[in-house]
C-alpha positions in Angstrom: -1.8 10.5 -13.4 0.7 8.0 -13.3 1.1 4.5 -11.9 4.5 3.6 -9.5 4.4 0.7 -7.5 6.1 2.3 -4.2 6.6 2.5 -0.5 3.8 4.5 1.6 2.9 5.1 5.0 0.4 6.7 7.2 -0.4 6.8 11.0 -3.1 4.9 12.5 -4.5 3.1 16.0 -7.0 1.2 14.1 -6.3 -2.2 12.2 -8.2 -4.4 10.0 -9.5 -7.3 11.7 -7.8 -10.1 11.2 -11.4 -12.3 9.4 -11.3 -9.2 7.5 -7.4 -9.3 6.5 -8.0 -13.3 5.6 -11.4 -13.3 3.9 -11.1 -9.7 2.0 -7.8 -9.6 0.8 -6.4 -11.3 -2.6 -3.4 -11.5 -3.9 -2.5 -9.1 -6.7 -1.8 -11.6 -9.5 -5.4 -12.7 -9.3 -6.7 -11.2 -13.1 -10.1 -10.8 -11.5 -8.5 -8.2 -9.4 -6.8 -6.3 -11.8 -9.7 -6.8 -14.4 -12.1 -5.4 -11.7 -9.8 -2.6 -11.1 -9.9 -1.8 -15.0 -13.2 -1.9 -15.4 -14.2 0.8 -12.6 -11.5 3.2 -13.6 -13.7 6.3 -13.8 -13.8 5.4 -9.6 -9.9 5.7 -9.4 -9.7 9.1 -11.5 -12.6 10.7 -9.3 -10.2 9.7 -6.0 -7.0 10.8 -7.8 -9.2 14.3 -8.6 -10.1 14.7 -5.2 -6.1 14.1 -3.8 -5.5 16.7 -6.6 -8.6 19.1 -5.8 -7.7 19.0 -2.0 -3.4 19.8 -2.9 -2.4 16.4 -1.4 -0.4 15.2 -4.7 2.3 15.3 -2.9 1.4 13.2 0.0 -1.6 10.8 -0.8 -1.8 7.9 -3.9 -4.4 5.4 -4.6 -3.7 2.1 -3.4 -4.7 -1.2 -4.9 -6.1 -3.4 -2.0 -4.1 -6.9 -2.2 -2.5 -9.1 0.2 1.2 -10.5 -0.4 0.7 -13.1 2.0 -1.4 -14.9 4.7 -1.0 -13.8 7.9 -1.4 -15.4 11.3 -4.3 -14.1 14.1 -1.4 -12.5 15.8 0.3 -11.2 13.0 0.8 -8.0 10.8 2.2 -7.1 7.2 5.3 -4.6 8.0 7.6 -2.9 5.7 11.2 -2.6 7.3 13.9 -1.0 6.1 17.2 -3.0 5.7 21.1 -2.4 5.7 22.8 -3.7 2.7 26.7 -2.6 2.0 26.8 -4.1 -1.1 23.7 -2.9 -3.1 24.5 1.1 -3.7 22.0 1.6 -6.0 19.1 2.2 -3.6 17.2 1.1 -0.9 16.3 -2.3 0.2 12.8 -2.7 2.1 11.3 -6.3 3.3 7.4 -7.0 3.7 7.1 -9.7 6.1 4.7 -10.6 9.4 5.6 -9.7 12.5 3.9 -9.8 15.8 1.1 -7.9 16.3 1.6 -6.9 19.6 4.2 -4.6 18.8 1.8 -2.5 17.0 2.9 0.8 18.3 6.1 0.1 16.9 4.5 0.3 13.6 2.7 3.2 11.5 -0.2 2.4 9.5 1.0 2.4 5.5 -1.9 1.1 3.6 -5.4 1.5 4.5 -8.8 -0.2 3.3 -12.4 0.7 3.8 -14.2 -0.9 6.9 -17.1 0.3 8.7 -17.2 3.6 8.5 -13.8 4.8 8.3 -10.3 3.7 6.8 -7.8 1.6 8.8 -4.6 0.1 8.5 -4.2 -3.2 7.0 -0.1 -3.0 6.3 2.0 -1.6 8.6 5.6 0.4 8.6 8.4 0.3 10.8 9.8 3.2 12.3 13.0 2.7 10.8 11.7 3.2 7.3 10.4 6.6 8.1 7.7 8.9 9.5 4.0 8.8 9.2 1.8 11.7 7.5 -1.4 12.7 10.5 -4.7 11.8 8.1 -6.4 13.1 10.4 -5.5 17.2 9.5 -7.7 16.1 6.3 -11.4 15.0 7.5 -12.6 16.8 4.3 -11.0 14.7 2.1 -11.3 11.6 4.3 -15.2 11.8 3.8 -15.2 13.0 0.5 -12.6 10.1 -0.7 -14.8 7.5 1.6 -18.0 8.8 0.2 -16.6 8.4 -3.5 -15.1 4.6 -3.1 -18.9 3.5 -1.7 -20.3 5.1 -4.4 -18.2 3.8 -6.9 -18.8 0.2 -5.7 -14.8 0.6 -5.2 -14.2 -0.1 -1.5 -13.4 -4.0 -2.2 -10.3 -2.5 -5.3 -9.2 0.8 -3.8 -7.7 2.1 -0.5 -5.5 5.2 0.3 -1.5 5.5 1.2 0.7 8.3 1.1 3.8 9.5 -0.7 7.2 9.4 1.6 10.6 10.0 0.3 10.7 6.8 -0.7 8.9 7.4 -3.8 11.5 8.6 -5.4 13.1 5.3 -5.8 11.2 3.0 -8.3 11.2 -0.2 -6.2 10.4 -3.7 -8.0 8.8 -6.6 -5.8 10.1 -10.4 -5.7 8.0 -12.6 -3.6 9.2 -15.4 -1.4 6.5 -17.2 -0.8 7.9 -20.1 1.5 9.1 -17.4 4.0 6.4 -15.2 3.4 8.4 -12.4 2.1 8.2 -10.1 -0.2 11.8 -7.8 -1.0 11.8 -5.0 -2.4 15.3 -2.9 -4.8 15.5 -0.6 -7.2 15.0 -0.9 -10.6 18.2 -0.7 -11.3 19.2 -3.6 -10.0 17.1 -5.7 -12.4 18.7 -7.5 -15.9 17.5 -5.7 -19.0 16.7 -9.7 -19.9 14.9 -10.4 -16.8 11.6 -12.1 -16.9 9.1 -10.4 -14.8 5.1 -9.3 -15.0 4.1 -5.9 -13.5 1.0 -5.8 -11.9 -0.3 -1.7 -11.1 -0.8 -0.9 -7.7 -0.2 2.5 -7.2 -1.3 5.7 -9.0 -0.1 9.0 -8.2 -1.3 12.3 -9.3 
């Protein structure tokens, strides 16, 4: 198992509702977060040995349930894709809200327990790429709800899946005054520069 902090996306009608996105969600620099999601790490190798058990490796990761930003009533977290001549080196994604009512717009990219089921609580646009149909997988859908409940898990760890962009190790930098967060490849980064990393994905 290893951990990548990547782009994923997966298809969904469902979102989180929005006292659910605001009161749930923390950001990921909070230690209580990460220490919580050290401390029940049995829980995230018996999900990552289901995605392995079931042959999705190469389409579902763990996700660490955070927030990057606050978010309006009428707003949602979307990755987009952007154009940048000048940076060769890889791709260059944005996180930012945009208005909810363009919802079908979007595909479902990180999802969260709530209720009984899994739903969307960051989004992707189109332009970024195409989604992955959870729902050919109701198997491991129960089996990976059943083990986050049981594990105590369902406030640390929700579900995303592998795209192409994967392949490109992207670092985050968070704007917070425009509630932003951008997104480049490592490569782009000093050797000197002075950054944390915080895990919040793990592939198989």
């Amino acid at each position: 198992m290893a951990s990548l902090g990547s782009i994923f996306l997966l298809p969904c009608d469902t979102c989180v509702p929005f006292d659910v996105r605001c009161s749930r969600l923390q950001y990921a620099s909070n230690c209580r977060l990460g220490i919580k999601a050290q401390t029940i790490g049995n829980t995230r190798n018996a999900l990552c040995d289901l995605i392995d058990d079931h042959n999705l490796t190469d389409r579902l990761a763990i996700r660490l349930v955070h927030k990057h930003f606050d978010l309006e009533e009428n707003e949602l977290a979307v990755f987009q894709s952007i154009n940048v001549d000048d940076v060769a080196l890889g791709p260059v994604v944005t996180l930012s809200p945009l208005s909810a009512s363009n919802i079908t717009e979007y595909i479902g990219k990180h999802f969260l327990f709530n209720g009984d089921t899994l739903v969307a609580y960051e989004w992707i646009a189109n332009n970024v790429g195409d989604g992955v149909d959870l729902s050919k997988y109701p198997e491991f859908t129960s089996a990976f709800i059943e083990t986050l409940v049981a594990g105590n898990a369902t406030e640390i760890f929700g579900l995303a899946t592998i795209s192409d962009y994967d392949k490109v190790l992207l670092s985050e930098f968070e704007i917070p005054h425009l509630r932003t967060t951008v997104m480049v490849s490592e490569c782009l980064l000093s050797p000197d520069a002075d950054t944390s990393v915080i895990d919040t994905n793990w592939i198989v």
